[in-house]
C-alpha positions as CSV (number, residue, x, y, z in Angstrom):
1,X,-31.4,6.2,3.6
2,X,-28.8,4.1,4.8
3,X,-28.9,0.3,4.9
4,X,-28.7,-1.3,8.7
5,X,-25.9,-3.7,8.8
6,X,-25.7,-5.9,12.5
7,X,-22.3,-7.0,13.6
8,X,-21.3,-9.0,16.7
9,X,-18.5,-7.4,18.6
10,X,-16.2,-9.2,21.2
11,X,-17.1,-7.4,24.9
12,X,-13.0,-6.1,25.1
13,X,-13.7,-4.3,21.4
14,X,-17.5,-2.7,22.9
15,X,-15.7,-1.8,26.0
16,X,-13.0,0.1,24.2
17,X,-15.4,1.4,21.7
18,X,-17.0,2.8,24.4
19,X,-14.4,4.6,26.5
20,X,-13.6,5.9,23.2
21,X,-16.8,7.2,22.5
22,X,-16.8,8.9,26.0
23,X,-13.5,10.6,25.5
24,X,-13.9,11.8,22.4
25,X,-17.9,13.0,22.4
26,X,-18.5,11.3,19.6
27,X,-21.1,8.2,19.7
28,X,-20.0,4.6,19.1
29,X,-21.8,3.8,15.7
30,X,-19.8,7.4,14.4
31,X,-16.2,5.6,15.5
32,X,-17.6,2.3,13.9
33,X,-18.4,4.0,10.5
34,X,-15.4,6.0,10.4
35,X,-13.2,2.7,10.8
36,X,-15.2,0.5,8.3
37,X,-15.0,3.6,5.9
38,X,-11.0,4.3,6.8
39,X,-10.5,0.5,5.9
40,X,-12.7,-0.1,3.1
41,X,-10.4,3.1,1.5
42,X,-7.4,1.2,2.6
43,X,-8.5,-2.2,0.9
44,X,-9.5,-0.2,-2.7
45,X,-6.3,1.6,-2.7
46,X,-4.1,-2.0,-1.4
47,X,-5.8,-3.7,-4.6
48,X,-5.0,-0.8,-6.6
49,X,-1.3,-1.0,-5.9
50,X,-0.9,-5.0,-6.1
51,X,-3.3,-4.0,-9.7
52,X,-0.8,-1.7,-10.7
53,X,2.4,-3.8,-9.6
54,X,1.3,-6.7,-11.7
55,X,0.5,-4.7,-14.7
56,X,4.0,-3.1,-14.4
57,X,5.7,-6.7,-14.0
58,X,3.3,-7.7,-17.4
59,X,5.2,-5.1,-18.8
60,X,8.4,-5.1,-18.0
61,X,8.2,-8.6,-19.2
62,X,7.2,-7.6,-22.2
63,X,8.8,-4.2,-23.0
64,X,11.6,-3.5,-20.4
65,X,15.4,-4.2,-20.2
66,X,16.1,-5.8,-16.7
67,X,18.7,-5.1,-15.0
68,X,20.5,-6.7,-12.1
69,X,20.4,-4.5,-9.1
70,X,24.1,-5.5,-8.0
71,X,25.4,-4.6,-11.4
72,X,23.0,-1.1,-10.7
73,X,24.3,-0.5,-7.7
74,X,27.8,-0.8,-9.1
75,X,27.3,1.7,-11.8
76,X,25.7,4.1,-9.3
77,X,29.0,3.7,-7.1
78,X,30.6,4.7,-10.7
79,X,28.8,7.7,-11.2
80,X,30.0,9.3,-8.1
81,X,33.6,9.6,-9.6
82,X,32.7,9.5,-13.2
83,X,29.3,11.0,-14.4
84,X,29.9,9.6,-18.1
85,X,30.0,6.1,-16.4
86,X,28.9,3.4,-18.9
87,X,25.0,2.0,-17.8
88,X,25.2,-1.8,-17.0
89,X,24.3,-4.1,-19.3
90,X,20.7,-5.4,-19.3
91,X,20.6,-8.7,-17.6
92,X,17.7,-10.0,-20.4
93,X,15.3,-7.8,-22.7
């Protein structure tokens, strides 16, 4: 069985809660749980990314050439008129 959980909402936030639940058939406490489920998703998958990010920064400290993304763009402007265009040189390793 599900666990009861009390919140306090502002009367604006009931109020559109409400008209919600009117226009759509669906009862207030089904719009509530939808949203805290929608945003708990959001949350995991938020940490996920800002998890992955900073394991792909560890290792591209660690492993990766970096490149400056000026001298990038430049060599991408290069391979439009020559495909064989030499790749920049990595700004530190």
């Amino acid at each position: 069985m599900a666990a009861t959980t009390t919140i306090r909402l502002a009367p604006e936030l009931r109020a559109r809660l409400q008209a919600l639940s009117e226009q759509t058939g669906r009862s207030v406490h089904s719009l509530i749980v939808e949203a805290v489920e929608r945003h708990a998703d959001y949350e995991a998958q938020l940490q996920a990314l800002v998890r992955d990010a900073l394991a792909a920064d560890a290792g591209i400290e660690q492993l990766a050439e970096v490149y400056r993304a000026e001298d990038v763009q430049a060599w991408l402007e290069r391979l439009v008129t020559d495909p064989q265009a030499a790749r920049p040189t990595p700004w530190r390793r």
